[in-house]
N, C-alpha and C positions, 0 to 999 in steps of 0.2 A: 847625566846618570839616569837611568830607567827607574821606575818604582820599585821593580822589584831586586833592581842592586839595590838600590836604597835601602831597602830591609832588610838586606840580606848583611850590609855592614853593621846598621842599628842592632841586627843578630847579633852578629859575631862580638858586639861593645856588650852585650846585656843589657841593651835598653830598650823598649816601646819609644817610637815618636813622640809621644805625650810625655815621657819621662825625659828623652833629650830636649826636648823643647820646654819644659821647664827648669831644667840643669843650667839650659843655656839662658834663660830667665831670671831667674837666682843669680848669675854672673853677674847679666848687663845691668839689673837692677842694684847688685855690692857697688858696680864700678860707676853710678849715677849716682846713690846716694855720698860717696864719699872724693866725690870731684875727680874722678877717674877723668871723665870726659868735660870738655868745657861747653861753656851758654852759645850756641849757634854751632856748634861742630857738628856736619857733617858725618851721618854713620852711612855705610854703602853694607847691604845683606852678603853680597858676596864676598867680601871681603871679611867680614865677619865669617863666614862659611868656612873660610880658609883657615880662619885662627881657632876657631874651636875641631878643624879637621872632620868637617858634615858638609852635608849637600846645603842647599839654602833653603830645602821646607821647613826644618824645623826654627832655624832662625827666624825666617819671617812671620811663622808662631809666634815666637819668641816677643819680637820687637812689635807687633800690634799688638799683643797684650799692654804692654808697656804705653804705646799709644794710647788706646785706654783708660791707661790708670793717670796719664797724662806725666809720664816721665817722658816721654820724647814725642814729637807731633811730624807728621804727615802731610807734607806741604802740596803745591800743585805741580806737576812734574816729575808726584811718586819722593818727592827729595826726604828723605829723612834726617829730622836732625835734635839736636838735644833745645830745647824753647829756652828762650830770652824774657826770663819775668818780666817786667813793669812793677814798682815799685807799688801800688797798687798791691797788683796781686798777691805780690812777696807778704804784704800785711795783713792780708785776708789769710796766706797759710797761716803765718806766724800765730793771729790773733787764736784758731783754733788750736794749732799744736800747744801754745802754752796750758792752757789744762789739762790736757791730755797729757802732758809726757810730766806735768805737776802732780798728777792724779796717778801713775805707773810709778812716781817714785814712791810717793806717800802707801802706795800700796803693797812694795817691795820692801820699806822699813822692815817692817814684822816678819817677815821671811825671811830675809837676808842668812844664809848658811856663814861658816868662816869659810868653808871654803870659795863660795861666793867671794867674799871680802879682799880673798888673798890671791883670787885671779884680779879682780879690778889694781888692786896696786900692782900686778905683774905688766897689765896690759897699760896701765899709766906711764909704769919707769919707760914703757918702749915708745908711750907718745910722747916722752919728754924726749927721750932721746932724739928721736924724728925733730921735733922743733928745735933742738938746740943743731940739728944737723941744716936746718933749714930746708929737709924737707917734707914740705906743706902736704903735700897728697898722702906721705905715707902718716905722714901725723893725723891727719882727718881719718883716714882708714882706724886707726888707731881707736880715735874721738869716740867715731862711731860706732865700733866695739866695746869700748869702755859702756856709753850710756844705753847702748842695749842688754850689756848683760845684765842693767840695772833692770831695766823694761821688761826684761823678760822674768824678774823672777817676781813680776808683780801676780804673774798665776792667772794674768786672761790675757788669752791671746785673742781675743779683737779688740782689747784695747792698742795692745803691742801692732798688732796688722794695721789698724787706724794710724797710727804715728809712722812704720816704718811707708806707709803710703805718701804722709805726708813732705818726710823726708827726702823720697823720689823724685818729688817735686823742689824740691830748694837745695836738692846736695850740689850740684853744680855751684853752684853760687855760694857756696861756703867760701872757697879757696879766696874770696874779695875780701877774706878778715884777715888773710896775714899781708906783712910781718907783723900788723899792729894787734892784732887776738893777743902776742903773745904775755901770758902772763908771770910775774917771778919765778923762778923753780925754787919756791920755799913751803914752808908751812901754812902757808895761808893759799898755795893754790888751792881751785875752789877743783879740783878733783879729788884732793887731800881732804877739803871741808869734807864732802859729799860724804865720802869712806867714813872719816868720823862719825858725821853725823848716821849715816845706817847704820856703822858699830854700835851706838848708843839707842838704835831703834831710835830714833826723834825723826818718825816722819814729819810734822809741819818744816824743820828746821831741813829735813833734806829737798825735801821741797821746792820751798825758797832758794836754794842756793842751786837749786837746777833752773829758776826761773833766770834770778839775777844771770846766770851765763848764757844764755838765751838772750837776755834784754843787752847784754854787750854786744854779744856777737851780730846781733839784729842794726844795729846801731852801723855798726862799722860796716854792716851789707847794703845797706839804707845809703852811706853815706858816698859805695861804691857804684851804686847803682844809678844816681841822682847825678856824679860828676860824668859816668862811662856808663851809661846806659846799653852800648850797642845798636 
């Protein structure tokens, strides 16, 4: 395709380059943070081209941003593909996201809307459902909806851009916590604590119970990571 077909379909979508090429970044980056893609897989541009139905300029935008930000790396060969932590590095993101995403909840406490309140339990019942269906990707898709709506109504967005960055980097390797993540569907899951606890505004109390599910989930990646490294 010529350049100036090329613009001539990004016409006809209503979009500038720069606007497709961050559409399609906002995608690849949903479908990295929430185990879409696995630890060493293989992305090919054209083939991505195909599925978002665009030429491959803007994807290759796209995926060296990503590059970048170190959600996927750039091998020799041109290979693209999603990075294989090291158990190391996994502790290095970890050690910084835990105050970060400690510090967006405590700062979401006091703001919390009902309406707020009453989407996180809409978007719970549906990641409960997903785990009890046993499936893991739509539940993490879920996960990570649920804790950003928290993140976000903390009212700065570079804290929220700091963490969803950091996420980038570790969402693959989420999916190494089931079946064993999962926790009772009772009243003491800690997404039920969570809710409670911002109902009552008790940021330190919501806090904590976003560390503690961190410090599990860490655990059982730790422990996937060290048997099946890759």
């Amino acid at each position: 395709m010529s350049l100036a077909d090329e613009a001539e379909d990004q016409a006809s979508m209503g979009l500038s380059r720069d606007s497709l090429s961050a559409m399609i970044y906002d995608s690849l980056k949903s479908n990295l943070m929430t185990s879409a893609y696995e630890p060493g897989e293989r992305l090919n541009i054209r083939r991505l081209a195909i599925s978002f139905d665009t030429s491959p300029t803007p994807v290759r935008e796209a995926v060296m941003q990503l590059v970048r930000d170190g959600g996927l790396e750039l091998r020799p060969g041109h290979e693209l593909r999603v990075p294989i932590l090291s158990v190391d590095r996994y502790l290095k993101i970890r050690q910084v996201r835990a105050p970060l995403e400690r510090l967006a909840t405590e700062l979401a406490a006091p703001r919390i809307s009902n309406d707020v309140l009453a989407k996180l339990a809409q978007v719970n019942d549906k990641f409960l459902a997903a785990e009890e269906a046993g499936h893991w990707k739509v539940a993490l898709s879920f996960n990570t909806e649920f804790h950003f709506l928290v993140y976000a109504t903390s009212g700065n967005e570079i804290l929220v851009k700091a963490i969803e960055n950091l996420w980038l980097q570790t969402g693959p390797f989420l999916i190494n916590q089931y079946p064993s993540a999962i926790h009772p569907h009772d009243e003491h899951h800690p997404h039920l604590e969570l809710i409670d606890a911002l109902r009552r505004r008790a940021s330190a109390e919501a806090g904590e119970i976003v560390l503690r599910g961190m410090e599990k989930g860490s655990a059982l990646i730790i422990d996937k990571l060290k048997r099946d490294p890759r």
